[in-house]
Each structure stands twice: as structure tokens, then as C-alpha cells.
C-alpha angles and dihedrals in degrees: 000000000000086000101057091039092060101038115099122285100212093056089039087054087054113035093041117021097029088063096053104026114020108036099064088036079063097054088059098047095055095041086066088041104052097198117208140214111269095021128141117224143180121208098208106202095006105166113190093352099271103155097018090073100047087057099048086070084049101056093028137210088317090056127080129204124192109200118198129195135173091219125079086191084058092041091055093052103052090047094050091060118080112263127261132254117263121026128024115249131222117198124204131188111224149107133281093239094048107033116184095232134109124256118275107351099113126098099187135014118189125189122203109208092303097108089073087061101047117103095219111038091168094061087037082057090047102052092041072058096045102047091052129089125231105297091014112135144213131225120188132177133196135165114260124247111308088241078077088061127062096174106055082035084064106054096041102050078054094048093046097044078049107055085027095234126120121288083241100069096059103023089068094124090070088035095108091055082133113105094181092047093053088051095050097051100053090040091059085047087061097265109153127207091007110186124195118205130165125245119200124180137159110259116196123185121195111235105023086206095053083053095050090055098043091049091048088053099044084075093074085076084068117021108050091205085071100039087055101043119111131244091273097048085049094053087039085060095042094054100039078059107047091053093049095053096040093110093050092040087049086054099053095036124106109172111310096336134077128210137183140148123260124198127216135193105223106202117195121188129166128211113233 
């Protein structure tokens, strides 16, 4: 456990949790966005480059993408792997409400379940708006409600019970469930013709232990009494959820690895 608690996030995110999570979330994010040869794109939120790199094959050398993130760690991560194929990336550190792009020279703008984590998804909403031309268009994706989801369920009812503060607080990366909520909010941002489907796909994770843990940690980002706990607290938290999930994790085990189905919202707008 005290390994995986001190190795670096930002390569965890990638090498672990991207496989298994974010790389099929991609796919569906660029089969709504249909991505063509010569565009210019931002990446808002783009962590280690994910799907950034899986478009730049898609718009080509004569394509650019600027991908912005509010993370150096995430930053430094994404610049220290070879470049992909296709269009040359710039990568920007910034925020969602304050991207450090132009106004309107983006064709497209995609957004990896980062838009459920912003503080202000209005002005997030606003600036995705603002960055795009005339017919550019928008694709965001976020993780359906956490009733979709047993398995996280599991483990942050447990974590919350545990650390005795509302599901809510740890369970942010399934806070934007609301599909009415999501087109409402990039319609009043300008958005036309905004369209909201559902994406399912199996997401298996090597060493279900090593996921627990990794899930039971993530909520330092979130809960400061995690984040400054020390090594033994930590531990102390691991354990205290693991327990408390081991009927769910059993369910969805087969040998060392877990697997389990997520369920995204895809939302598509276009500027006009």
C-alpha cells in the first residue's frame, strides 16, 4: 500500500486507470465528434494527453490541438511521452473558465470527464463557446449518475461512512448524472442543437486490490483530511473500505483482474 500511496498521481492516472477507463471513454468521444483532417482542436482538461493523442492521428499534420490542463503534474506527463502521429500538440497549462486560447479558432473542443470537476461549469461552458468558430462544435463527456455504478457505489459509501462526510464529497467524478442539467447548461452557453446519448463500455482493471486502493486515495484530491493524513491513517482508510466493499469487489472479480461496466453521457453542440 505505501508504495502506491507515494508514486506519482499523474503517471498512476495514465498507466493504470487511462487503459481501463479513459481510453474507451476516448473512442467515444471522437466517434460523436467526427474529427476531420486540417481542424483545429482544444482538449479542455486534458490530463496526460489521453485523448488528445488518439485525435491528432484523426486531423492530421495539417491539424493542431491545444490541450489545457489545470495540472502541471498532468502537464509533465503528457510532454515526457513521444508524440503522436498526426498533428502537433501544444500543451497549455490553464483553467476551464479562463482557457488560454484565442477566440473562435477552434473547430472542435472535447472535454474528458473533466467538466464534472470544474467549479464553475457555466463559465467552463462559456469559454468551450467562446474558443469555437462559427459551426464549430463541442463534445463532452461525463460519467452518468453513481447509482449506474455498484462498484464505485461500493467503495464510496464505504469511504464516506468511513471518514463520516456526505457521499457527495467523495463521490464528484459521477456529480454531473444529470443529463438535463449538462444540456441546460451548454445551451445557456450558446450551444445549438445540443444532443445527449449514453456510452457504455467494460472496464477491467489488473489487480482489484491495487484499484481499491487507488480509488480510496483519489479522494485526497477532495477531502483534505485524507489528503493530510499520514501513512497510517491512510492504511487505516484503505483497509476500513476494503472491508466494507469486499461482497461487491467479489461479484465483479475473476483471478487477479476486475471488471465491470461505466456508463457515460456524450454531449454534442454546435456554435451558429
Amino acid at each position: 500500500m505505501d508504495e502506491a500511496i507515494t508514486e506519482n498521481p499523474a503517471e498512476t492516472y495514465h498507466s493504470y486507470l487511462g487503459p481501463a477507463l479513459f481510453v474507451p471513454c476516448a473512442d467515444r468521444v471522437l466517434a460523436a465528434a467526427a474529427p476531420q483532417p486540417g481542424e483545429s482542436a482544444v482538449d479542455v482538461a486534458c490530463g496526460t494527453g489521453i485523448l488528445t493523442r488518439r485525435l491528432a492521428p484523426r486531423i492530421g499534420p495539417d491539424g493542431r490541438i491545444t490541450g489545457v490542463d489545470i495540472s502541471p503534474d498532468m502537464l509533465a506527463v503528457a510532454r515526457s511521452l513521444p508524440a503522436a502521429d498526426g498533428a502537433l500538440v501544444d500543451w497549455r497549462e490553464g483553467s476551464a473558465d479562463g482557457l488560454p486560447v484565442a477566440d473562435g479558432g477552434a473547430d472542435l473542443v472535447v472535454c474528458q470527464q473533466g467538466f464534472q470537476f470544474f467549479p464553475d461549469r457555466a463559465a467552463a461552458a462559456r469559454e468551450m463557446a467562446r474558443v469555437l468558430n462559427r459551426g464549430g462544435r463541442a463534445v463532452i463527456a461525463v460519467w452518468r449518475s453513481l447509482e449506474h455504478h455498484p462498484v464505485f457505489r461500493a467503495l464510496m459509501e464505504a469511504e464516506a461512512d468511513y471518514l463520516g462526510v456526505p457521499l457527495a464529497r467523495v463521490a464528484v467524478p459521477f456529480s454531473l448524472g444529470d443529463a438535463d442539467a449538462l444540456q441546460g447548461t451548454l445551451t445557456a452557453a450558446g450551444f445549438r442543437g445540443v444532443r445527449i446519448e449514453a456510452a457504455s463500455f467494460t472496464a477491467e482493471f489488473p489487480d482489484p486490490d491495487r484499484f481499491i486502493e487507488l480509488t480510496a486515495m483519489a479522494g485526497a484530491a477532495v477531502i483534505p483530511e485524507i489528503r493530510q493524513a499520514g501513512p497510517g491513517a491512510q492504511a487505516a482508510l484503505v483497509d476500513a473500505v476494503t472491508r466494507a466493499s469486499a461482497d461487491t469487489i467479489r461479484r465483479h472479480r475473476s483471478g487477479d483482474r476486475l471488471g465491470f461496466a461505466m456508463h457515460a453521457w456524450v454531449a454534442t453542440g454546435a456554435m451558429q
